[in-house]
C-alpha positions as CSV (number, residue, x, y, z in Angstrom):
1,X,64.0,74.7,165.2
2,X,63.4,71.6,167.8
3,X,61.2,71.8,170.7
4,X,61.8,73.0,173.9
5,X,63.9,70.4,176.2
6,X,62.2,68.8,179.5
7,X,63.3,70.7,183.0
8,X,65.8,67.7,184.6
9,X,64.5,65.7,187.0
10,X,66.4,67.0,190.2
11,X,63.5,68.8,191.9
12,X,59.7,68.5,191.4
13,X,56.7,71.4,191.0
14,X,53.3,69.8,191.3
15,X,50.7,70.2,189.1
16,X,47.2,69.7,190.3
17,X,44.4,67.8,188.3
18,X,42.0,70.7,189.7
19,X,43.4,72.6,187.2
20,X,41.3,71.7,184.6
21,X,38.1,72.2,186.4
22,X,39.8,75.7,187.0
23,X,39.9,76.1,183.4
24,X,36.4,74.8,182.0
25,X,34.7,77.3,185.0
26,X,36.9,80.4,183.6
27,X,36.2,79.2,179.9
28,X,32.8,78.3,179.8
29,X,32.0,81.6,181.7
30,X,34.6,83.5,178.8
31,X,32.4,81.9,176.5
32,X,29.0,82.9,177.8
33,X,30.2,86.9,178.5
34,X,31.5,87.0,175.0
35,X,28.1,85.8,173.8
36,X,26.3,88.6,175.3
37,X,28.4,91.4,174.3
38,X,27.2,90.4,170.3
39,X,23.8,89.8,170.8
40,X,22.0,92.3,169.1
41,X,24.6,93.1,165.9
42,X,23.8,89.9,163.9
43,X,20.1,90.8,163.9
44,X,20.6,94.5,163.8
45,X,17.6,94.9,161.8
46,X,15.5,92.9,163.8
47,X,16.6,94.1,166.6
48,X,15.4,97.7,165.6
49,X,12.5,96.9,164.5
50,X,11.7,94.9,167.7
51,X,12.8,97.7,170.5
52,X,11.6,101.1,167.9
53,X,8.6,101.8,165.5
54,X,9.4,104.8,164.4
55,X,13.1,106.0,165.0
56,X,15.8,107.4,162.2
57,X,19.0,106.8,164.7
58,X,17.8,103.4,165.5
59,X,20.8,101.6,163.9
60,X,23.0,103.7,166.3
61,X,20.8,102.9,169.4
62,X,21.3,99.1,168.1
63,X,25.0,99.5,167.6
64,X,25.1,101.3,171.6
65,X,24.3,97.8,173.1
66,X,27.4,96.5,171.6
67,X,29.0,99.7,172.5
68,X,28.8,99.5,175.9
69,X,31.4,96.6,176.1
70,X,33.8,99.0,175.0
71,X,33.0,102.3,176.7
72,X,33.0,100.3,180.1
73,X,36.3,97.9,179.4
74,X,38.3,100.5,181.1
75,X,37.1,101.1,184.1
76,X,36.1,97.3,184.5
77,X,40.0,97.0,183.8
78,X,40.8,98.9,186.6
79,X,38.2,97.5,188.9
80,X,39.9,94.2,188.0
81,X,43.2,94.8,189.1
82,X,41.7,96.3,192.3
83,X,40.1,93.0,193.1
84,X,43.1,91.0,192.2
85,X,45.4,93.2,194.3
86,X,43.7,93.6,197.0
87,X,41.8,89.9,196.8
88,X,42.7,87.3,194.1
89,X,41.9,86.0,191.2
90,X,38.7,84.6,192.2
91,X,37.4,87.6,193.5
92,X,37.3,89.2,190.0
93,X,36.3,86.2,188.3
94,X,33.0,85.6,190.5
95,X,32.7,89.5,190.5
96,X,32.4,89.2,186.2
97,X,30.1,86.0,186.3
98,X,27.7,87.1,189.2
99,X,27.7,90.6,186.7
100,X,27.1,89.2,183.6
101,X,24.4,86.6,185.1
102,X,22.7,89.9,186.6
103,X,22.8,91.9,183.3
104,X,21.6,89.3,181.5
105,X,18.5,88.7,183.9
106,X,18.0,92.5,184.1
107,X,17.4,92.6,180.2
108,X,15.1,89.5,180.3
109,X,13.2,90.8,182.3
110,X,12.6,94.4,180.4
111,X,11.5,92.0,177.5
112,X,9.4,90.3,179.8
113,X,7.4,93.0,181.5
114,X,7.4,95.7,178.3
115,X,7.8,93.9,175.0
116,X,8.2,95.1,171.8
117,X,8.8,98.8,173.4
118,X,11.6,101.4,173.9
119,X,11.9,100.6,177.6
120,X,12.6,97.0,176.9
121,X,15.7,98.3,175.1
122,X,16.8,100.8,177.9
123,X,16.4,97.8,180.3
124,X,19.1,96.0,177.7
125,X,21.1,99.0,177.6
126,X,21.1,98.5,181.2
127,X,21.7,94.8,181.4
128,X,24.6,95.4,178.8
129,X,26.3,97.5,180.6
130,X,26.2,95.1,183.9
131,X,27.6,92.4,181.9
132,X,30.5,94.9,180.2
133,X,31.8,95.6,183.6
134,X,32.7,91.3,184.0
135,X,34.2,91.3,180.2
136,X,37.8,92.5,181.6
137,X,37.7,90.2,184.6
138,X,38.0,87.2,181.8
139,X,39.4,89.2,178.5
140,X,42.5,89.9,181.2
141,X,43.3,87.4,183.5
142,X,43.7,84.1,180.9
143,X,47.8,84.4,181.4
144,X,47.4,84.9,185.1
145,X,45.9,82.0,185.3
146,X,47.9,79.8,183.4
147,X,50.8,81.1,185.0
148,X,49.1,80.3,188.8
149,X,47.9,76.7,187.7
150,X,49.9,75.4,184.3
151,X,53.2,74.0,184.5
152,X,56.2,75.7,181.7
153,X,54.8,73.1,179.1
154,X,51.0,73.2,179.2
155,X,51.4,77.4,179.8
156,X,50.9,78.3,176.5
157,X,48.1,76.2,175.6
158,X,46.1,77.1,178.3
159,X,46.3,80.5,177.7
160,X,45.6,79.7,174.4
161,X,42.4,78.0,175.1
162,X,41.4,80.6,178.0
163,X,41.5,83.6,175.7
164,X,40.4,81.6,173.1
165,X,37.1,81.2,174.5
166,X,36.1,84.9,174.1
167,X,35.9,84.3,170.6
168,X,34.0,81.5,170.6
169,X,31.4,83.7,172.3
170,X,31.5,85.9,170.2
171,X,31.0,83.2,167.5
172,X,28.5,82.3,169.7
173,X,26.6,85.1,170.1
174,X,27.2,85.7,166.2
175,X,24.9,82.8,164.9
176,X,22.6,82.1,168.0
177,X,20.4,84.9,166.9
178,X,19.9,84.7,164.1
179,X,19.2,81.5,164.6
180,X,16.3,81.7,167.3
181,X,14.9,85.3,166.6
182,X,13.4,85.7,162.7
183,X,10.5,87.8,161.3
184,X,7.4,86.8,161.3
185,X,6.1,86.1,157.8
186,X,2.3,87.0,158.3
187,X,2.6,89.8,160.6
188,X,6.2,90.8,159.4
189,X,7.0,91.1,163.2
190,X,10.2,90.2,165.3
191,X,10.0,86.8,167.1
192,X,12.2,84.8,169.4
193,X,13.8,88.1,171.1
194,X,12.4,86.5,174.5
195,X,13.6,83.3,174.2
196,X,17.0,84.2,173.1
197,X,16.9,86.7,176.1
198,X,15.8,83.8,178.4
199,X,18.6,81.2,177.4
200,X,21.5,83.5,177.8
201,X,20.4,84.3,181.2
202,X,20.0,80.7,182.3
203,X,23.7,80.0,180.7
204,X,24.9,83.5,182.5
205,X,23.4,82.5,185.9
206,X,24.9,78.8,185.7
207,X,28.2,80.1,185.1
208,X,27.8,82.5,188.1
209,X,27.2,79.8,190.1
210,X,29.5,77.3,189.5
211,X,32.4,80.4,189.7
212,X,30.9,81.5,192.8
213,X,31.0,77.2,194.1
214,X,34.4,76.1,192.6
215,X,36.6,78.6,191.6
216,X,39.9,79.1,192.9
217,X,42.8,81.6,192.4
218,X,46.1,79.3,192.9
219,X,47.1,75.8,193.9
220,X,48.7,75.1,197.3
221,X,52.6,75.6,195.6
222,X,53.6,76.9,192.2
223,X,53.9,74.9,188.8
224,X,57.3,76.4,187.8
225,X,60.1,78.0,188.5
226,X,59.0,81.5,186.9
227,X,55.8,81.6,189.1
228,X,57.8,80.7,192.3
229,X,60.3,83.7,191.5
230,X,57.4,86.2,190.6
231,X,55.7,85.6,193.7
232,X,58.9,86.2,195.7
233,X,59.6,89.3,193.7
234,X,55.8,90.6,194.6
235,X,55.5,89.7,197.8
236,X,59.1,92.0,198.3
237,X,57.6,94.8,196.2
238,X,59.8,94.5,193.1
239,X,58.7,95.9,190.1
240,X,60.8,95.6,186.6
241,X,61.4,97.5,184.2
242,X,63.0,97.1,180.6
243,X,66.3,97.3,181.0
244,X,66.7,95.6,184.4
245,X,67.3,92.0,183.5
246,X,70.7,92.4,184.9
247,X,69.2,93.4,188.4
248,X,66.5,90.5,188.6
249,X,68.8,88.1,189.3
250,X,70.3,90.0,192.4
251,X,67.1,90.9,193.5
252,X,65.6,87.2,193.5
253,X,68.7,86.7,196.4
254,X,66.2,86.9,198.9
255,X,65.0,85.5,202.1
256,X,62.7,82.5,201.6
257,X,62.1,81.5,205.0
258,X,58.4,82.4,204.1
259,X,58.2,80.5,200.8
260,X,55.3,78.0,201.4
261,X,52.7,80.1,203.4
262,X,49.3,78.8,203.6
263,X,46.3,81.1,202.7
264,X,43.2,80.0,204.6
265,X,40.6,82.5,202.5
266,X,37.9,81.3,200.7
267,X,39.3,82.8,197.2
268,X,42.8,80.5,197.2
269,X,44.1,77.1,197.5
270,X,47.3,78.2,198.6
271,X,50.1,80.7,198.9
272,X,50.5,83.6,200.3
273,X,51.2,87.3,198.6
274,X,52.2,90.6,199.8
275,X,49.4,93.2,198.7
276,X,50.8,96.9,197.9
277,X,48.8,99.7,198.3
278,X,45.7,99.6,196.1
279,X,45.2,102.2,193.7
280,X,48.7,102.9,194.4
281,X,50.3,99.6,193.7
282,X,48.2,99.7,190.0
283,X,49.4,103.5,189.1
284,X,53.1,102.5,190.1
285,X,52.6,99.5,188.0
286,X,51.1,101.4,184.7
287,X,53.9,103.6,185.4
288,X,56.7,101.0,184.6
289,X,54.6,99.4,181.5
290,X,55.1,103.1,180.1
291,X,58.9,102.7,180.8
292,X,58.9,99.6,178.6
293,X,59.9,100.4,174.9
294,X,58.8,97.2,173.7
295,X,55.5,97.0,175.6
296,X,55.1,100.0,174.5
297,X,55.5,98.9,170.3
298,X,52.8,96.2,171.8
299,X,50.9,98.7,172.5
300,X,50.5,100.7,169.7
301,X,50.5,97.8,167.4
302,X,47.3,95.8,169.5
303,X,45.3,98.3,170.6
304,X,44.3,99.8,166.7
305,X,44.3,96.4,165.4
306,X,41.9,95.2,168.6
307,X,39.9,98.4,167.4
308,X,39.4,97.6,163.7
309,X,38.7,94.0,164.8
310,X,35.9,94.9,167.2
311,X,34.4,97.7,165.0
312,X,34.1,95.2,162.1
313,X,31.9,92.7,163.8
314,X,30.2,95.2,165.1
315,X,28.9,97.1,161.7
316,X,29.6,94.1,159.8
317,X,25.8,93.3,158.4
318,X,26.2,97.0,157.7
319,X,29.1,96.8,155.5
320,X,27.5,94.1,153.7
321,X,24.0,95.5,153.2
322,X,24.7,97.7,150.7
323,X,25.8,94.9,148.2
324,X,22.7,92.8,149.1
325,X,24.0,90.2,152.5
326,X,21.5,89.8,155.0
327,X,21.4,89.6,158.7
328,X,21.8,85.8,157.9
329,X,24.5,86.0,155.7
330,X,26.9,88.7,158.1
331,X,26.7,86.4,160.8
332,X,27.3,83.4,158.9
333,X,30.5,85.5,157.3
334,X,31.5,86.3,161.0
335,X,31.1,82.5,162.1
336,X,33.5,81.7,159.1
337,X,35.6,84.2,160.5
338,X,36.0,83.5,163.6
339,X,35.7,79.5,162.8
340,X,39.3,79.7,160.9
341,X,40.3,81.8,163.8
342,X,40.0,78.9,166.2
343,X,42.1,77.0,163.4
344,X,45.0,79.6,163.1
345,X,45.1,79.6,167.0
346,X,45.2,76.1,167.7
347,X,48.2,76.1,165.7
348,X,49.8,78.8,167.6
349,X,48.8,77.5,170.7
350,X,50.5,74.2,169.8
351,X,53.7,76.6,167.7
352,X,53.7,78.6,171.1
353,X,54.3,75.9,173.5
354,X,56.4,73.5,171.5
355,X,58.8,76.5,170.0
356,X,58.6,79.1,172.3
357,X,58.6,81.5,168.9
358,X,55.8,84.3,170.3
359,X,57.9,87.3,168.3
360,X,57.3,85.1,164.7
361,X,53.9,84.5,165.2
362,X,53.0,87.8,166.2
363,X,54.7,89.6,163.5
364,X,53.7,86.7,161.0
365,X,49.9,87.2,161.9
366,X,50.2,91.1,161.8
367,X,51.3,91.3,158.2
368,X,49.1,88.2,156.8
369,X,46.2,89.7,158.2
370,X,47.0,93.0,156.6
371,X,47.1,91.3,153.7
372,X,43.8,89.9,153.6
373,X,42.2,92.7,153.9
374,X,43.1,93.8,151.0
375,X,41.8,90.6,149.5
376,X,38.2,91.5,151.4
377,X,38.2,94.5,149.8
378,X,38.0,93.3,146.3
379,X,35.7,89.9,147.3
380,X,32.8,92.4,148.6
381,X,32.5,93.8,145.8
382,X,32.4,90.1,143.7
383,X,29.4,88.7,143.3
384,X,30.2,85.3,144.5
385,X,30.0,84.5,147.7
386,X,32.7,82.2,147.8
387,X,35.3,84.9,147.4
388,X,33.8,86.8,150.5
389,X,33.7,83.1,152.5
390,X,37.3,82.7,151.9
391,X,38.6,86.1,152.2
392,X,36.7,86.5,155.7
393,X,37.9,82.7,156.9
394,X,41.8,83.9,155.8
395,X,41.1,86.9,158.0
396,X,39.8,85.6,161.0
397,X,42.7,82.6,160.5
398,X,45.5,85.2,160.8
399,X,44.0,87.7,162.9
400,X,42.8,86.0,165.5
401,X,45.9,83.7,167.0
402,X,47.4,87.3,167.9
403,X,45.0,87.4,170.6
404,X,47.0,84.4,172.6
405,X,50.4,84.9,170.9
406,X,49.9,89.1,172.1
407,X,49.3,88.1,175.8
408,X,52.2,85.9,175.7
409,X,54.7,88.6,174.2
410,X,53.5,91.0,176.9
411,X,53.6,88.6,179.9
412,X,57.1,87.8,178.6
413,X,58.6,91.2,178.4
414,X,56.8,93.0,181.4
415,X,57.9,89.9,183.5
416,X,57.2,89.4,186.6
417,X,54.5,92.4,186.4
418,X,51.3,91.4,187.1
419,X,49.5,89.5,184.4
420,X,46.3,91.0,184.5
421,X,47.2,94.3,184.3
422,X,50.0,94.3,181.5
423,X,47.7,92.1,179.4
424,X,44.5,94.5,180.4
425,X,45.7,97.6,179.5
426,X,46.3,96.7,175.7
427,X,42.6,95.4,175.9
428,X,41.5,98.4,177.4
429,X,43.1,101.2,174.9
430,X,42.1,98.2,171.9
431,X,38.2,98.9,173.8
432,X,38.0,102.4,174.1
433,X,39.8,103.2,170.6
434,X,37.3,100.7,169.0
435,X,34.8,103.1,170.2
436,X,36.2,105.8,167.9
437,X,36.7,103.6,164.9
438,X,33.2,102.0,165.4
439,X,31.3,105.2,164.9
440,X,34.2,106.2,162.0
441,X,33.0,103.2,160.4
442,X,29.5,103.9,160.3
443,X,30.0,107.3,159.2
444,X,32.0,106.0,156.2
445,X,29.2,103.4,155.6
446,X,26.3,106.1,155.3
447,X,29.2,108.3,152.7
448,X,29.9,105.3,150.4
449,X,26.0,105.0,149.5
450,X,24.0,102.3,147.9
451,X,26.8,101.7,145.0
452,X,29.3,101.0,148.0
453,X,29.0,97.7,146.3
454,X,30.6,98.4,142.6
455,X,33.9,99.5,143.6
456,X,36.9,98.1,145.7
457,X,38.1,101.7,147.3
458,X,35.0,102.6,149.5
459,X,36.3,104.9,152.5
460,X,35.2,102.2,155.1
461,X,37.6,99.5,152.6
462,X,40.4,102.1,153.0
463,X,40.0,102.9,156.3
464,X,40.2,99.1,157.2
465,X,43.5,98.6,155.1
466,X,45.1,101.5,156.0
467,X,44.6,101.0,159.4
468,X,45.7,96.6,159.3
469,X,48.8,97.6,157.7
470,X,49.9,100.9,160.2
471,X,49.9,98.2,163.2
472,X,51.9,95.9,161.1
473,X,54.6,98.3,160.8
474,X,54.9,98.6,164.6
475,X,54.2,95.2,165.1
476,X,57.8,94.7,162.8
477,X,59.5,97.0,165.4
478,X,58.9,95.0,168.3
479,X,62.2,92.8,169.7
480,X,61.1,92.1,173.4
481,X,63.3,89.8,175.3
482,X,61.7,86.6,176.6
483,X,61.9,87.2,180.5
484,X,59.9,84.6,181.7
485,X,61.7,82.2,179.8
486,X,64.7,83.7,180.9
487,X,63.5,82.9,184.6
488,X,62.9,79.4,183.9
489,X,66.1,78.7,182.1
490,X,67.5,80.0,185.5
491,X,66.0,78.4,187.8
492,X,67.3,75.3,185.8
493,X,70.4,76.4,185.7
494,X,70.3,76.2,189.6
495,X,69.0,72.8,189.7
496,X,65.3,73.1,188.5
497,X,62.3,71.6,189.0
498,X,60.3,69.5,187.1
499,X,56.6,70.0,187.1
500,X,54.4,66.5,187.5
501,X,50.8,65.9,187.6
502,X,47.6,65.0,186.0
């Protein structure tokens, strides 16, 4: 397998240097809303103890902060492809930065006026939810983005590095509290919730603002040949399903006499699109993604495995409890996790964009990470830690790069749908199914008991295996054709364009 060839030189898309500010504003801001979503889990103990004195379900209230991300991810899914239909881009990502900097001031300032107290964790109930509704605006949009800015041969990578920086949040917000908030050894009370609370609203409200300043939807022209033929296909109200590869190519015969519009609102740099019909346009679009066999294997496959993912750093220091882990050592075993996963994904990132192989990677990661859970399942039990470090860092190294090489399979067979919606829906069912899986899991938790620890079959171990290895199956079935590609090859084909820039 050799890398992908250079477009030939007879025509030229520019690529702007702006680009990259574009994608440190939507990263950074990525970042910062994943951090929030995890702020209470690590220190789930703590965290009880700070908000409740006296209160049997308080692990559940804990795990509801967390909870919220998912309960509200569709419907902020929606909201999102409302405000890039009928705005752009920009509009929904300074809608989820001004959201999560207001949630995050909102439950500041309930720890500020009524510490220590059950109304200081209703106002962060509150201030969660705030910030869940901005989550899909960034979870959704990282291949629309990279498709509006990013030539055919930096694509990849930045949609690597946009989604990756979710993760990092959550990495983020796995080891920042534990690291600020502690117990107090004389008093044996929780300190540091307020300044944790403080910082993350500072980071939240300078994200909002630099968003709100800088960010933009699109350059002035497209970086390649697929972008320029998916806007053309929009703005005429094309929509494509499975099967009609054949008819794309007729369809793109089209007037262009408009091609090169100037936008003159605030939220673009450049060109022009034809909106359709609101809710209309995003119900006629879900309506083709269910018409797509293989988007529909994607599916299946991503939205269970996005479930077990999220429920297991979510009840993770309760899985580990049992055998004797603290708050400490869950979220240093969810750092590791997730610190591997940045590994495995800069190497599909780079495997992505030099070899164009998204169907390999995705099936690769599927049934390596189904694998390792069942090499988790024994290391819980072990009694060196060493085991569990490796077991959760091969985890998170296989599981993880299917966030980037998913979105890239869907963009590619649901081409030229929109971006934000083909890649949102998969987060939204993986959200609202993790819902259902979280509170399986910590029924499961409470029926293994106290020797949870001495064996390797505990009914949350099972349900975590069984579950990995269903959605590799699927994952197995999927063969979707590479339409994007197909677009580029095209347009090369015709003559091409090469994309130049900084």
């Amino acid at each position: 397998m050799s890398p992908s060839p250079p477009l030939p030189p007879s025509r030229h898309y520019h690529l702007y240097p702006y680009r990259w500010l574009i994608l440190f504003l939507f990263s950074i801001s990525t970042l910062t809303n994943a951090a929030l979503w995890t702020t209470f889990a690590p220190i789930s103990d703590l965290s009880s103890s700070y908000f409740f004195s006296n209160d049997s379900t308080r692990s559940t209230s804990i795990n509801n902060l967390a909870l919220t991300y998912q309960v509200l991810y569709l419907p902020g899914t929606v909201l999102g492809s409302y405000f890039v239909l009928k705005g752009s881009l920009r509009t929904a990502v300074v809608f989820g930065a001004v959201s999560t900097s207001l949630g995050a001031i909102v439950r500041y300032v309930g720890v500020l006026l009524d510490p220590k107290s059950e109304t200081a964790y209703y106002a962060s109930l509150v201030g969660q939810c705030m910030c869940a509704l901005g989550q899909p605006m960034f979870v959704n949009s990282p291949g629309l983005l990279s498709a509006n800015w990013f030539g055919v041969h930096e694509r990849d990578i930045a949609t690597t590095v946009a989604s990756l920086f979710a993760v990092i949040g959550n990495a983020v917000g796995q080891v920042m509290p534990a690291i600020v908030v502690s117990e107090d050894e004389d008093t044996g009370e929780t300190k540091g919730m307020e300044d944790l609370l403080l910082m993350q609203a500072i980071m939240a409200t300078v994200c909002a603002v630099g968003c709100a300043g800088w960010f933009q939807s699109e350059p002035l022209t497209p970086p390649s040949g697929s972008t320029e033929k998916r806007d053309k296909m929009r703005r005429n109200g094309i929509l494509v399903g499975e099967d009609d590869a054949d008819s794309i190519r007729a369809q793109l015969l089209i007037d262009t006499a408009s091609e090169g519009r100037l936008s003159t609102g605030r939220g673009s740099l450049g060109r022009e699109r034809k909106v359709e019909g609101g809710m209309k346009g995003i119900m006629d679009n879900l309506y083709t993604l269910t018409q797509n066999r293989q988007y529909v294997i994607l599916f299946i496959s991503f939205s269970f495995g996005l479930s077990l993912f999220n429920a297991i750093l979510t009840v993770l220091s309760q899985i580990l409890h049992p055998c004797g882990y603290t708050d400490d050592d869950a979220g240093n075993f969810a750092a590791t996790l997730i610190g591997a996963g940045l590994l495995g994904a800069g190497f599909a990132g780079w495997s992505m964009d030099t070899y164009h192989n998204y169907r390999f990677l995705l099936k690769a990661g599927f049934f390596c990470a189904s694998s390792t859970t069942v090499l988790l399942s024994f290391s819980i039990k072990s009694t060196t830690t060493a085991g569990l470090y490796a077991s959760f860092g091969l985890l998170g190294f296989f599981m993880i790069p299917m966030l980037p090489t998913m979105i890239e399979n869907a963009i590619e067979c649901t081409y030229p749908m929109p971006e934000e919606l083909s890649v949102g829906v998969l987060f939204a069912a993986g959200n609202v199914l993790g819902i259902g899986t979280t509170v399986l899991m910590q029924y499961l938790i409470d029926l293994g008991g106290d020797d949870a620890c001495d064996k390797w079959d505990t009914p949350v171990n099972l349900l975590i295996m069984g579950t990995a290895w269903c959605c590799t199956v699927v994952a197995l079935m999927y063969n979707g054709q590479y339409k994007r590609l197909k677009a580029e090859k095209e347009e090369k084909e015709e003559g091409g364009k090469t994309a130049g820039g900084v």
